[in-house]
N, C-alpha and C positions, 0 to 999 in steps of 0.2 A: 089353857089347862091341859091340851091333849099333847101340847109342847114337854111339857116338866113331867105328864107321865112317861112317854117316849123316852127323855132323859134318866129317868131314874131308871125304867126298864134295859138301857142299855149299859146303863154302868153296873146293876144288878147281874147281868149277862156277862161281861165283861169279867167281873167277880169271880163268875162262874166257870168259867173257862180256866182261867187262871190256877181257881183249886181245883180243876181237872187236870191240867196240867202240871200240876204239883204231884196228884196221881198217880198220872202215869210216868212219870218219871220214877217217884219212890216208892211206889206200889212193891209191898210184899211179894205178889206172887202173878205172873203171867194176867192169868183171866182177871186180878183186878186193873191189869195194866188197860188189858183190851175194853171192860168195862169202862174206864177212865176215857179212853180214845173214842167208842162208841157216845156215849154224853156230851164229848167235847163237840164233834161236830152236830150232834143235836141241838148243841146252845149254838153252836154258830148257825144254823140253817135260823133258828128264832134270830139271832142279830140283821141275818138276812131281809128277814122278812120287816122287822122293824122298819128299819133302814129305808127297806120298799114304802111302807109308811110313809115316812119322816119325809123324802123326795115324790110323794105321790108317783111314783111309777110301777108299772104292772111287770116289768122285765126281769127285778128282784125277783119275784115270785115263782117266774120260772125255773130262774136259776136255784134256787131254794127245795127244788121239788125234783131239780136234778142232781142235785148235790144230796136228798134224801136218799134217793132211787140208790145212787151208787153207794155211800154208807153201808145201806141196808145188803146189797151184797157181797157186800167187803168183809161186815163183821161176821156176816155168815160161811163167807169161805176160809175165813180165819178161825171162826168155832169149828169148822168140819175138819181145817188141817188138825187144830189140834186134840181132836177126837179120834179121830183116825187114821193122823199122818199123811194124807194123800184128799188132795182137794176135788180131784177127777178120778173117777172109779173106771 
């Protein structure tokens, strides 16, 4: 059972990504580019961690939580250039 959830969750995921990256390539306007980019590897940190599931190994998990870590300062230095043009003050 916990097989065929795993399955459906990662094609669900999979899905996901896909029209993120639909996104962010036709995205109107910058910030929904960057928005698009931000979620895409959100869904991938969750395939990640599935994945850690599915192989019962704990090393996904790390890697998942290091691949959050940098995201999260990526799209934040990317909101700051373009707020203010300059990343470092």
């Amino acid at each position: 059972m916990i097989d065929m959830a795993l399955w459906i969750a990662l094609a669900l995921f999979c899905a996901a990504i896909l029209l993120n990256f639909y996104r962010a390539v036709v995205g109107p306007s910058l910030p929904d580019r960057i928005l698009a980019v931000d979620t895409m590897y959100m869904n991938s940190i969750a395939l990640i961690v599935l994945f850690g599931i599915w192989v019962n190994n704990k090393d996904y998990f790390e890697a998942a939580l290091l691949i959050a870590m940098l995201g999260f300062v990526s799209t934040i230095a990317i909101c700051k250039y373009l707020l203010r043009g300059d990343i470092i003050e």
